[in-house]
N, C-alpha and C positions, 0 to 999 in steps of 0.2 A: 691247663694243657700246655701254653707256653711254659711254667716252669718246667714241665715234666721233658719236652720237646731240648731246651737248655740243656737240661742234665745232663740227659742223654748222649746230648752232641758232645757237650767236654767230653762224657764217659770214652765214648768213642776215639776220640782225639789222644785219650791216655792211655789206652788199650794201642793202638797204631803206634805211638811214642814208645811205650815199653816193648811191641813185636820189635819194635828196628833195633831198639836196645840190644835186646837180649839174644835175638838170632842173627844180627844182620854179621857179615863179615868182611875182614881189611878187599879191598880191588885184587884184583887176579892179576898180576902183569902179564901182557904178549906182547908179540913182538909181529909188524907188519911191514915186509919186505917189499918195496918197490922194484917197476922192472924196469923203469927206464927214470932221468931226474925229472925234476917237479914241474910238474903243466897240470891245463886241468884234466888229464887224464885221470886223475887221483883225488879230484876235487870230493868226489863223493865222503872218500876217507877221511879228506882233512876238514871237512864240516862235521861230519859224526863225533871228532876228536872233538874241535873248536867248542859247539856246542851243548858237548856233554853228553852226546846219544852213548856213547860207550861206557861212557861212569854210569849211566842212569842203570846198566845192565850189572854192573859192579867190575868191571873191567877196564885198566888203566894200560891204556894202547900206546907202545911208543913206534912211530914210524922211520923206521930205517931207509936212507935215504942209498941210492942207485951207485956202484962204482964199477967198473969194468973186471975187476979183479974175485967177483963173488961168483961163486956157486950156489947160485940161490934155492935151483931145484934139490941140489942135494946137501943143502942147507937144512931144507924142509923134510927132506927124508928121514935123515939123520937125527929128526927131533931138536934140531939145535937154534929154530926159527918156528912158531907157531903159523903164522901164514904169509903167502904171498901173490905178487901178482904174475898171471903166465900169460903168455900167449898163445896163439894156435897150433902153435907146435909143442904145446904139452905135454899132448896124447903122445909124441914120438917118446919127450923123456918117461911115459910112462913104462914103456916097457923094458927102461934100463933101471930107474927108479920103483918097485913095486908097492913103497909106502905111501905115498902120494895122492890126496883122492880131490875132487870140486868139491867145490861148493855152492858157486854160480857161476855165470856166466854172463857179465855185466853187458859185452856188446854182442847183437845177435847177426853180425857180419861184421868181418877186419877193417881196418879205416885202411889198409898197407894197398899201396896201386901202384901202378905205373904212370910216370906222367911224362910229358912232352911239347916243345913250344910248337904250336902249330906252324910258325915257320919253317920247324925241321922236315916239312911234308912227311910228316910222319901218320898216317892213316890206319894204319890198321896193323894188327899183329905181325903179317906177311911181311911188312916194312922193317922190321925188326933186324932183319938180315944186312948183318955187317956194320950194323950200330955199337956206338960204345953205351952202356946199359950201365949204370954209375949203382952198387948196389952190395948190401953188409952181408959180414959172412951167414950171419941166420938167415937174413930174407934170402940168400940161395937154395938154404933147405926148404924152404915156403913150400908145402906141397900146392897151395892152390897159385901159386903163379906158375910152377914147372906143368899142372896138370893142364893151365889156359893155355901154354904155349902146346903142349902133345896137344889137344883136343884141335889145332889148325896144323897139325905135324911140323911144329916149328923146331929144330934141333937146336936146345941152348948153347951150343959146342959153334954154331955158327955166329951167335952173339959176342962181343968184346967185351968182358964183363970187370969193370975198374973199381977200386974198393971205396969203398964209400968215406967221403969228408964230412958226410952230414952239412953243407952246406949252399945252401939254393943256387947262390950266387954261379956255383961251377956251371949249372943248368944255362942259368941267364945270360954268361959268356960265352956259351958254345962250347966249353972246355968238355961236355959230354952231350950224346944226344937223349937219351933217358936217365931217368932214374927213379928206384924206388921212393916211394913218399907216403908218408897218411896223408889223407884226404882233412885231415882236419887242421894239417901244418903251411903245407907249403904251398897252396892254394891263395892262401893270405896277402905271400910276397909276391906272386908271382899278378896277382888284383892288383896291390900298392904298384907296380912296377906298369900297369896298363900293358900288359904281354898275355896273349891269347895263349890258350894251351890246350892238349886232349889230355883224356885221362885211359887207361886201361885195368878196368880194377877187375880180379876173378868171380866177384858175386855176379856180374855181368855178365859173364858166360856157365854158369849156372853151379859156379864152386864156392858158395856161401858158408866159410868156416868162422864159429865161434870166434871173442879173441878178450884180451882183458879175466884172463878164469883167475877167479878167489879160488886157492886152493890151501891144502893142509896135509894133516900123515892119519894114517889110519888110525896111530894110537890114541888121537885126538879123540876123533868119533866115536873110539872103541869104549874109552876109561874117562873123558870130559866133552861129553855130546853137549851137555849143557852151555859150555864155552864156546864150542863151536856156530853154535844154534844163535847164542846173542850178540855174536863177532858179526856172522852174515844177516841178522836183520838187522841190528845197529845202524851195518856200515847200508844197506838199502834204505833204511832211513833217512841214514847224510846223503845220497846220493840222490831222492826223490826231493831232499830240501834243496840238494844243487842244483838241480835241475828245473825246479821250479823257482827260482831265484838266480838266475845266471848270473847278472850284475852284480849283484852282491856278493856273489862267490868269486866271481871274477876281482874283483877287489878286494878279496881276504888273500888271493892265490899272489895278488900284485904287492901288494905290502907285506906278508909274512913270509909268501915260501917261491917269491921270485928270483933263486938261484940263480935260474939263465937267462935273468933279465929281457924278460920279455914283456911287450906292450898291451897295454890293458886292453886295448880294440882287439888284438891279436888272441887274446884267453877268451873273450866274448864269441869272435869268431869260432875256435875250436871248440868250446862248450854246445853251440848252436849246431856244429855238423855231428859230434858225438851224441848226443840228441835223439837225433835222427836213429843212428847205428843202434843206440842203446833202446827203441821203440821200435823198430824195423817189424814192417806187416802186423802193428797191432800188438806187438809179445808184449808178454807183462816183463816188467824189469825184473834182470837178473833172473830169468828163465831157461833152463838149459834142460834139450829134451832126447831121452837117449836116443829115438828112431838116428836123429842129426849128427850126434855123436858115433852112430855103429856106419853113417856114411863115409863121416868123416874119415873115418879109423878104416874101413875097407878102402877107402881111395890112397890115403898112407900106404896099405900093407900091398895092392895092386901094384903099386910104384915101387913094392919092393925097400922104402924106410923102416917096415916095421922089423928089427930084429929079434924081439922074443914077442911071443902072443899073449895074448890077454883076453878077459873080458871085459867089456866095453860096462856092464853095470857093475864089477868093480871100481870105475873109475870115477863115479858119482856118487856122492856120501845120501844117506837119508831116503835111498829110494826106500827103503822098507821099515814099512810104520811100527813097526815088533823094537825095533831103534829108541823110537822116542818115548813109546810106552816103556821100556826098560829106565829112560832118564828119568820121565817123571816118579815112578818109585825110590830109583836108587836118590834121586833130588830130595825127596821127602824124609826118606831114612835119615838120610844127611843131614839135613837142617834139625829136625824133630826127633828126638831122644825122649824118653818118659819122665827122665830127672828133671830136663829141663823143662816140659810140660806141666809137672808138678810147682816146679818155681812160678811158674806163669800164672797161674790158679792162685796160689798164695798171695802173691803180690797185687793181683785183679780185687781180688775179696778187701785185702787192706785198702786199696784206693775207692772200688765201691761204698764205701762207709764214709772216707774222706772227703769225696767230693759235694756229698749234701751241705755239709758245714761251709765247706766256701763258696756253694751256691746261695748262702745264708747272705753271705759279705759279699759277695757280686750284687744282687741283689739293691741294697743299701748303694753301693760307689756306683751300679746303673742309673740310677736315679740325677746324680750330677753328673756324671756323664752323658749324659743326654744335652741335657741344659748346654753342658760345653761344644758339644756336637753341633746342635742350633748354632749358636756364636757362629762358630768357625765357618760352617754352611754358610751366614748371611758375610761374614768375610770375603770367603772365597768368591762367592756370588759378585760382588763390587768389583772385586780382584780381575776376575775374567771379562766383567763387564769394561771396564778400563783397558784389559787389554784389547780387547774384539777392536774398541774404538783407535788405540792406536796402532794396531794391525792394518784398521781401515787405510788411517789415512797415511802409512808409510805404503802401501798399496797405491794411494791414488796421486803420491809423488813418483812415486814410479814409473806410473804410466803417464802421468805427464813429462819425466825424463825423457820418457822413450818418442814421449811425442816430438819433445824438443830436438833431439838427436835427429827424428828422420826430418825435420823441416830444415834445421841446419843444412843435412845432406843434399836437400834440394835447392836451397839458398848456395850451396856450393856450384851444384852442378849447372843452376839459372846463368848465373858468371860467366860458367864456362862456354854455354849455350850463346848467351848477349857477345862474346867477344869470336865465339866464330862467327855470327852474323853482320857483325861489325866487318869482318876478312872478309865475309863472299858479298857483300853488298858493298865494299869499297869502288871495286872499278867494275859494276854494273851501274853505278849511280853515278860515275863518272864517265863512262860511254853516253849515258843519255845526256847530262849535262852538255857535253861536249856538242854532240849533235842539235842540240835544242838549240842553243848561241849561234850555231854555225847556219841553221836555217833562219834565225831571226835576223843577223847581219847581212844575209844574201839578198832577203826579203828585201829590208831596208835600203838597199842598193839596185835593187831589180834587177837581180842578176840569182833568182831562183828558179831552177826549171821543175816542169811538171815530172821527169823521170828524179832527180834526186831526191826531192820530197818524198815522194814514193818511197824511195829506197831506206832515206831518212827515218821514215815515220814505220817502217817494217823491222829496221833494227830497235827501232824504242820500243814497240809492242815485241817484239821478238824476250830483248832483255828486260822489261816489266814481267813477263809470264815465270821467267828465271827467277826475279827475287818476289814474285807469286806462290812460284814451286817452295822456296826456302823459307818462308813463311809454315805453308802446310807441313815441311819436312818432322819445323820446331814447334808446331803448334801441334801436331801428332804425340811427341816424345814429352811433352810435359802437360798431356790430356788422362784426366785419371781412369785406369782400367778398372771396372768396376767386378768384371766377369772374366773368368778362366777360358782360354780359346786355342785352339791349334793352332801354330805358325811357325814357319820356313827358319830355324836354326841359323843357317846360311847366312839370309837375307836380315836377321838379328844381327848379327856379327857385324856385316858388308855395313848397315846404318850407324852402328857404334863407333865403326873404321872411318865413315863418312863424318860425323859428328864430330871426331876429334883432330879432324885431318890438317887443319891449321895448327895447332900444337906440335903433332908429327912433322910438319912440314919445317914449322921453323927449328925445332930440334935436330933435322935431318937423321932421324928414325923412319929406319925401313919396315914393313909390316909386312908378313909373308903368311898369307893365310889362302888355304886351296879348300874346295867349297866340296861340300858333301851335300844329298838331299835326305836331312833329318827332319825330321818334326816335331815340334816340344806342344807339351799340351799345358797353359799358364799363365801367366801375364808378362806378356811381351816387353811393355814400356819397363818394369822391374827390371826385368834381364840385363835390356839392352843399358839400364843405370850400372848393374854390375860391370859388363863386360867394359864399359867407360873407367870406371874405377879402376878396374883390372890394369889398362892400358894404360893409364894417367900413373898408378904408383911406379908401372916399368917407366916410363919418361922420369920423375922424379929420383926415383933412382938410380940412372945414368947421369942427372945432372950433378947430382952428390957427390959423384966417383968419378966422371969426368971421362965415360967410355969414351973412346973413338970406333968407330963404324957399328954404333947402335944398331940393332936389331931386336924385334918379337915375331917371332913363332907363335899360332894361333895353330892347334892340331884336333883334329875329332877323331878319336877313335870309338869304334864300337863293342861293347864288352856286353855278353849278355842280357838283350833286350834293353841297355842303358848306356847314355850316350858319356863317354869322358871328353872335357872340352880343357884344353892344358892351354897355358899362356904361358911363353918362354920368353926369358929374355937374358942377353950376356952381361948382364951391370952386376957380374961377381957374387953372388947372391945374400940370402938374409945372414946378422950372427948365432949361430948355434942358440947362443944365451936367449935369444930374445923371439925366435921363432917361433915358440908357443904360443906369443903375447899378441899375436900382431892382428889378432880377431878378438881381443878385448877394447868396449869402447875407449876413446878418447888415451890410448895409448899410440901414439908417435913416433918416427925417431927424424922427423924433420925441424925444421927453426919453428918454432912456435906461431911466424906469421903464414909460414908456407903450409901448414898441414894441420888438419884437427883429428883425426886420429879417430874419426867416426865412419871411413869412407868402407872399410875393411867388414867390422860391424857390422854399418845395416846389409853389406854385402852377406856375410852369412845370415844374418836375419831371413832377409829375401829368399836365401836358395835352401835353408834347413825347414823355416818354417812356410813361407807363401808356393815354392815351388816344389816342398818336398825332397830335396837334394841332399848333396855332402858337398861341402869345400875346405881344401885344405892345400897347406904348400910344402913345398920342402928345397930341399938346394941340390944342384943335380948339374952333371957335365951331357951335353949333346952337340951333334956335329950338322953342321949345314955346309952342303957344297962341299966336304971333304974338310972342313978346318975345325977344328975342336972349340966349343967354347964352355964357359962355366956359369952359372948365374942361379936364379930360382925358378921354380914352376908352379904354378898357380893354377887346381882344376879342381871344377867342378863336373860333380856325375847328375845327371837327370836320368826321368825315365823319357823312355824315344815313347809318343804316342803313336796309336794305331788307328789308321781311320777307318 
């Protein structure tokens, strides 16, 4: 039964190997037009390409990349572009273009909004009046922003409408007070930047237009449906693997097709709000449903954009199944001719006969091969075994590294601890002193009275209770938290200001920090090591550089149900070069006796993995009291708990 089982399967294998032979055919070239440059708006396409979902169909895809100077719709008209990407105002070029047809509909509402810094008190559409509106010639035609503004009788004629730079920054200097935006770009900068903001997108107000259409020319679907058919599930293919793999597509977009140089966190971001758009209420991806399209198209023609009419199931390739049943026939013809049918037969029959004979000689070589098979099994077996163990134990140096590191951290920071107590217990231990001598030589002379004693013995208990309290302060602070607890943000801070206030003091560093009532939910005693750290590398780094009139800025803003906690300071800030590094351990840029270069480290340790955070810094100019100054920022986000 097993020989016959063998046979078979070769047979089978050479039957499969001669179909590809003999019918298979060279890749189809097309050509797939972008509508704007490379992000991951496109990520779905360029995973389909990457991994082969397009060849596997027999189509070798080249992706044309975005220039101002292209007519892409009537590119595609023209038959001179097999497909490309459109946006919501397709349906307009449909009625000047009549070749033109979908094929999906990758997002089931536009990422395009309006956005605004909430300091512009800008609230509401009505607000709109006599704002400058920063905004590209297409997104003017936008029927669903002109239809959100009529739906509150907003006259855009009343708006100051300035052409678009495509760049945030104009936003964030006040140079305009709105501006168009996708929800999956400029959201990003405007987070990095700790700037609150409102959004006004049309789906909001209940103008939910398609955007993102895979589109094509009729001649396509008429005369190569077939190409059609495995261009748009291919590319749903790459697009279901993007999407369920953001990271990794995010890091193919970063190293291959990062023209605009953009940051990996930044593609992450917009992969995770496109997401969204592209599942919106549940649709199946790349779902486009005419009811939506014949809305869409009477809200266009209502507003008067539509110049010639149409029908709206024109405009969607494959609604009618009579389509595909014509492919599959005409597909069959195509590939299967009777001549070459006959070849196929002939040559089956010859190899039928052949294959017994070398199942004769297979046979005979299975025999040692087996044997060798074993071997290798009890090799490999040893092989793995050997590694597991020294997997183990490069594992269990690790974690002893790590142990070393955070005990280090704390052996620093005990230091730090023993030499403020050494400061606030000098001239408490010297006031008693004093008074204790002073009572015992009065004694000794009889010339002690019952009221100074008193008084005497009220300031020694008085300053005992003092270096009582600072005992409890540091025996608090290096007490292990065992368990996760809400507590006062503020009051975090205010102790870590207090703990390091003899450092501050001899440095003559100012501290300017104004209290909010936040609540973190976490371990306190961690924090309050970070925010120590925090403060300790700005005094380090004034002493390097040699500021005069040192300051840190301590700021909480509130972003989103999470709290940002920045530390400023003007000691000129980090080098571009080295800014990366400076949360990898045991990297420095102090004298080797001054700094070990773990402090930063377990600092991210603490707030990514024990508190669930982000921290990260960057170099940045801000103004206190009207005077400009330069330096870095160092913030951490948490989440604010709720009690």
């Amino acid at each position: 039964m097993r020989y016959i089982l063998k046979n078979f399967s070769f047979f089978i294998f050479l039957i499969t190997l001669l179909h590809t032979t003999l019918f298979s055919k060279d890749l189809t070239k097309v050509k797939l037009q972008l509508a704007w440059f490379n992000q991951f708006q496109y990520a779905g396409y360029y995973v389909a390409k990457e991994k082969g979902f397009y060849e596997e169909v027999g189509l070798d895809v080249e992706i044309l990349p975005f220039s101002f100077d292209k007519n892409i719709v009537k590119s595609v008209n023209d038959e001179r572009i097999e497909f490309a990407i459109g946006r919501e105002n397709l349906i307009l070029d449909k009625s000047n273009y009549e070749n033109i047809v979908v094929l999906m509909a990758l997002f089931q509402a536009s990422p395009i909004q309006i956005i605004a810094k909430k300091s512009s008190n800008i609230k509401s559409l009505e607000d709109f009046k006599n704002r400058k509106l920063m905004i590209t010639s297409d997104d003017s035609i936008e029927v669903s922003f002109k239809a959100m503004l009529t739906s509150r009788k907003i006259d855009i004629k009343n708006i100051k409408l300035i052409p678009h730079s495509h760049n945030i920054q104009d936003l964030i200097d006040d140079k305009v007070d709105l501006m168009t935006a996708y929800s999956s770009k400029s959201p990003y900068w405007l987070n990095q930047h700790g700037i609150e903001y409102i959004t006004f997108a049309p789906r909001d107000y209940g103008f939910d237009m398609y955007s993102d259409f895979l589109y094509t020319n009729k001649s396509m679907i008429d005369f190569k449906p077939d190409i059609a058919l495995k261009f748009r599930n291919a590319s749903l293919k790459g697009w279901e693997e993007a999407f369920n793999n953001i990271e990794e597509t995010a890091r193919l977009i970063f190293t291959k097709y990062n023209t605009q140089d953009l940051r990996l966190e930044e593609l992450i971001f917009e992969a995770n709000e496109l997401k969204k758009l592209a599942y919106l209420n549940n649709n199946i991806l790349g779902d486009i449903k005419e009811e939506k399209v014949q809305r869409i198209y009477d809200l266009y023609n209502i507003m008067g954009f539509i110049q010639k009419e149409f029908k709206v199931e024109e405009f969607i390739a494959f609604k009618n199944s009579n389509k595909l049943n014509e492919w599959f026939i005409l597909n069959f013809g195509d590939y299967y001719n009777l001549s070459s049918l006959f070849k196929f037969l002939f040559i089956v029959s010859i190899i039928f006969f052949v294959i017994f004979y070398r199942q004769y000689l297979l046979k005979n070589a299975n025999k040692r091969l087996k044997s060798l098979v074993k071997l290798k099994t009890k090799r490999l077996h040893d092989v793995n075994k050997k590694l597991a163990n020294k997997i183990k134990k490069e594992l269990e140096i690790n974690l002893e590294k790590d142990r070393i590191l955070a005990q280090q951290q704390k052996m620093i920071s005990m230091g730090q601890m023993i030499e403020n107590i050494a400061h606030q217990w000098r001239q408490p231990l010297s006031i008693i002193s004093t008074r204790a001598s002073t009572l015992k030589l009065k004694n000794d002379l009889n010339m002690l009275e019952n009221k100074e004693l008193n008084e005497a013995l009220e300031q020694i208990v008085s300053t005992s209770n003092y270096l009582s309290q600072t005992i409890d302060d540091f025996r608090y602070f290096f007490k292990p938290q065992k368990e996760k607890a809400i507590f006062s943000l503020s009051l975090a801070i205010q102790k870590s200001i207090e703990l390091t206030k003899l450092s501050l003091e001899q440095n003559d560093i100012k501290v300017i920090f104004k209290e909010r009532e936040i609540n973190i939910y976490g371990y306190e005693t961690e924090l309050i090591q970070v925010f120590i750290n925090a403060i300790n590398n700005s005094k380090d780094a004034f002493f390097e550089k040699d500021i005069k009139d040192k300051l840190i800025l301590i700021n909480l803003k509130i972003i989103k149900d999470r709290v940002h906690i920045e530390f400023l300071d003007n000691a000129l800030g980090v080098p571009e070069m080295i800014i990366n590094k400076i949360f990898e351990p045991y990297f420095t840029t102090k004298h080797q006796y001054n700094g070990t270069g773990i402090g930063l480290y377990m600092s991210s340790e603490i707030i990514t993995k024990h508190m669930k955070g982000s921290i990260f810094m960057v170099n940045c100019d801000f103004t206190y009291e009207q005077q400009l100054y330069k330096g870095a920022k160092l913030t951490i986000v948490l989440d604010i708990a709720k009690r």
